[in-house]
N, C-alpha and C positions, 0 to 999 in steps of 0.2 A: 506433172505436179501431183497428181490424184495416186500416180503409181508410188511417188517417193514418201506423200506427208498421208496418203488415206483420203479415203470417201469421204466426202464434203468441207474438204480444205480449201477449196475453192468455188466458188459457181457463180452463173449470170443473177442479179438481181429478178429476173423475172421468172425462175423456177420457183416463184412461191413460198419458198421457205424463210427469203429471208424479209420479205415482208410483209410476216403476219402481222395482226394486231399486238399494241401490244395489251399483255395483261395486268392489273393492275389491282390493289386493295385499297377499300375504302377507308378513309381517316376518321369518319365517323364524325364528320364535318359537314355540310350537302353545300356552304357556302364555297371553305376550302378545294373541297372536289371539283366544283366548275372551277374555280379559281386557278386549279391544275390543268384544265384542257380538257385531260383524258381521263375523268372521272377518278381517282385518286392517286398512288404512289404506285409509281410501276415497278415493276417485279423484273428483280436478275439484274437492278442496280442498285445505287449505292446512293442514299438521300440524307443530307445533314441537313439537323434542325438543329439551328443553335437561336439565345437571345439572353436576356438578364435572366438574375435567379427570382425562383418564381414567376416567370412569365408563361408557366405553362406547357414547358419542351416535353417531361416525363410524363403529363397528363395526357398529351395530344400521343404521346408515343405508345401510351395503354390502350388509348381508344381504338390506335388501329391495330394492336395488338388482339383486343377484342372483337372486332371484325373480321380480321383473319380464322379466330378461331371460331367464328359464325359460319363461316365457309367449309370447315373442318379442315382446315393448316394446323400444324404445328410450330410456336415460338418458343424461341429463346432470348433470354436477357442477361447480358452481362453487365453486372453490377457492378464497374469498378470505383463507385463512389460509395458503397455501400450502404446503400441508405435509400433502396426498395419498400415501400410502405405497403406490406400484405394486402392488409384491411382496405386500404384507399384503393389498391388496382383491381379486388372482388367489389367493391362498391360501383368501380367503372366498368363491372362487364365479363372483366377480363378471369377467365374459366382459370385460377392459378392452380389446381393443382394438376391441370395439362402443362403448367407453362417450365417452360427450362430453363433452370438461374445456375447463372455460377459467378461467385464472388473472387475473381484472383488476386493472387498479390502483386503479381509486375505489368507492368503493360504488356510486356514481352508473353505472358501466358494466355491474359487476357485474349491475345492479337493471336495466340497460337491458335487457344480451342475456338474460337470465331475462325479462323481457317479449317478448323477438323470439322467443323459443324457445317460450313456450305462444304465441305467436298463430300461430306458423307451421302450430301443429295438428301436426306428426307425431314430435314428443314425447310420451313417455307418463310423463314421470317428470321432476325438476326437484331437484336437493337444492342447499341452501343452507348449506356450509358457511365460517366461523359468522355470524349477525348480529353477532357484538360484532369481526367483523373489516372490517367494510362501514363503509368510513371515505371520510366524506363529503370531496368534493375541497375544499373552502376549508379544510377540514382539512390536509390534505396540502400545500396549497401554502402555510401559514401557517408562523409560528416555532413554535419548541415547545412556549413556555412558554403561548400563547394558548386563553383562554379562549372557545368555541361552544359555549355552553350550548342543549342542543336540536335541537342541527342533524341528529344522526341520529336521533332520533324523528322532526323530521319528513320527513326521509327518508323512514323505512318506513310512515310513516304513509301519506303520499302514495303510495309503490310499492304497497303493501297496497289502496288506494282503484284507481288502476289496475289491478292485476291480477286482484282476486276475479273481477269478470264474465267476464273472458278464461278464466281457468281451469275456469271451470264451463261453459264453453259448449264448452272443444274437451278436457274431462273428464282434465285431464291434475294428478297428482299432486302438490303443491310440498312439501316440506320446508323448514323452516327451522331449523337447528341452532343453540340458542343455551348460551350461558355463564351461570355463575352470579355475581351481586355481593353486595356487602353494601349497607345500606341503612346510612347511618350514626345513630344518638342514638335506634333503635327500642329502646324499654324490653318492650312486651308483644308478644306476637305472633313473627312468623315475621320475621329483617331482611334475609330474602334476596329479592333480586328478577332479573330477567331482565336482561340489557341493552338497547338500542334502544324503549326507550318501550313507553306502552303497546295501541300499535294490532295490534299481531300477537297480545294476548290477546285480543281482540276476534274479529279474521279467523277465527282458526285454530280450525278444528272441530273438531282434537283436539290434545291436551296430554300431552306426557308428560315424566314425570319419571322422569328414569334415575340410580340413585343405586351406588355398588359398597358391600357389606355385610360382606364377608367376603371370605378370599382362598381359594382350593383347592388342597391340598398335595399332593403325592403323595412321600411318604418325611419327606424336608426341603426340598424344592425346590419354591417355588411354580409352580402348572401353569396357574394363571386367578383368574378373578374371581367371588366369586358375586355376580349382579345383580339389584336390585329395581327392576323400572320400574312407576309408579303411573300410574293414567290420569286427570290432575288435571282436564282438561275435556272430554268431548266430547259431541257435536250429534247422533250418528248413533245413540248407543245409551247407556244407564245410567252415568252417570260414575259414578270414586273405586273400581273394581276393581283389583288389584294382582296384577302377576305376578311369581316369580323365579325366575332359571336361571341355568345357568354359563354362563361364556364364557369358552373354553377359548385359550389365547394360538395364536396359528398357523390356528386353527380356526374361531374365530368361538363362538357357541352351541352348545352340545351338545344337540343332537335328542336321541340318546340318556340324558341326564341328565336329560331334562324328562318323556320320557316315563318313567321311571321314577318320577319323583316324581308327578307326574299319575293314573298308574297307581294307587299307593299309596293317592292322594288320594280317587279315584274306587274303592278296593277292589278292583281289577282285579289289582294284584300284592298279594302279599302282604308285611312285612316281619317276620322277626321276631328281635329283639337287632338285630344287623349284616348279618344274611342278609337277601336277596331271595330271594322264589321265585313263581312263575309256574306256573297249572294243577298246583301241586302239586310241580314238578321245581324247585329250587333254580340261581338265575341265578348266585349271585353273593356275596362275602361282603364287606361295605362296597360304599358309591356307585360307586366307580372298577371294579372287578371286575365288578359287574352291567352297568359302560357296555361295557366292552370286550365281556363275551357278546353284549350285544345289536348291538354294533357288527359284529363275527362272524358273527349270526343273523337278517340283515336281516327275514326273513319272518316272527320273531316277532316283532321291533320295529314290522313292521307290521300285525301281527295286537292286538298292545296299544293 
């Protein structure tokens, strides 16, 4: 086999190679992260974040955009909804005039240069934001009212058959953000589904569900969202854990806020009524007052 397809088209599991660690980037999350198993999104697959609008999908997807390029990665973002908020993604971190945008017109190019970009290998990250904006070109060049049933499943069908091998071979991260639908005339059960078919639940090694639960006040004026992201599939480690945390408008996720509740979680702080206290010394009285000491006291936020 080795003489007809080449060196390492085949081998024993236990030369090593094939079961390294795997690698992984952080969400920028610390709930989410355990949440995941293996400390955040592993690297060289293929991970859809879909939920309702405004539940936070493109926020969570800059955070780890911004992670990435802590490491010193290179990302790109295809914007096929067009509608990238500069200001908001330097607010969360995220180094934008490193980052690599391209706005297409078809899904079909969209899906092209997301294929040129992991084979070129020195991409370390790929987000797809959304599938339910990857609009196939006989789409676009038709009238309105015409009916292509299909046409973008198999799209992504086809790009998803394409891509997995490339992605695994030059170990670079995809995302793909998608929307939520209804299903019409489901009586029992769940009638939400994803858009674009169903080959990217197949691909994608991990799944997450990002829902908003709550809002966060401070006085009367709301300050964020509280979020609950589920991990509906994954490959790399124990599905069906859930995390939630704030996310704070301007700011992204409050580190702060999670390690507080984590804390709590883990017996590490203490709470008791409204108060927070730590080794004994009193942080804080309500969530928002304990964020700010610890935002204050970096060395115990990182001592926690």
């Amino acid at each position: 086999i080795e003489k007809q397809f080449g060196k390492g088209s085949i081998m024993r599991m236990g030369d090593g190679e094939v079961t390294e660690d795997i690698q992984v980037v952080s969400t920028g999350s610390l709930g989410l992260d355990i949440a995941l198993g293996v400390g955040g999104l592993p690297r060289g697959r293929v991970v859809e974040i879909y939920g309702p609008e405004s539940s936070g999908k493109t926020t969570l997807t800059l955070q780890v955009i911004a992670e990435l390029q802590k490491l010193g990665g290179t990302a790109a973002f295809i914007d096929a909804e067009h509608a990238l908020d500069v200001q908001y993604a330097s607010k969360l971190g995220v180094n934008v005039p490193e980052l690599l945008i391209s706005q297409p017109d078809t899904g079909e190019q969209a899906l092209e240069i997301t294929d040129a970009l992991v084979r070129s290998g020195s991409i370390d990250m790929i987000v797809i934001d959304s599938v339910a904006a990857l609009v196939p070109k006989a789409e676009i060049e038709g009238e309105m009212g015409d009916s292509l049933p299909g046409l973008q499943a198999r799209l992504m069908s086809q790009a998803l058959r394409k891509l997995t091998g490339t992605i695994k071979r030059t170990n670079c991260l995809v995302i793909f953000i998608n929307q939520i639908r209804m299903k019409i005339g489901v009586m029992f059960g769940n009638p939400e589904t994803t858009t674009g078919g169903n080959a990217l639940k197949f691909y994608a090694s991990v799944r997450l569900d990002i829902r908003r639960i709550g809002s966060i006040k401070k006085n009367d004026e709301v300050i964020g969202n509280e979020t609950r992201v589920k991990v509906v599939k994954n490959k790399v480690s124990p599905p069906f854990r859930e995390a939630i945390f704030d996310i704070l408008y301007g700011e992204g996720i409050s580190r702060q806020g999670e390690i507080i509740d984590l804390g709590v979680q883990a017996k590490i702080v203490d709470k008791a009524g409204a108060w927070y206290s730590y080794n004994g010394e009193k942080i804080g009285q309500g969530k928002d007052n304990a964020r700010e000491f610890l935002r204050e006291n970096p060395e115990i936020a990182r001592e926690i």
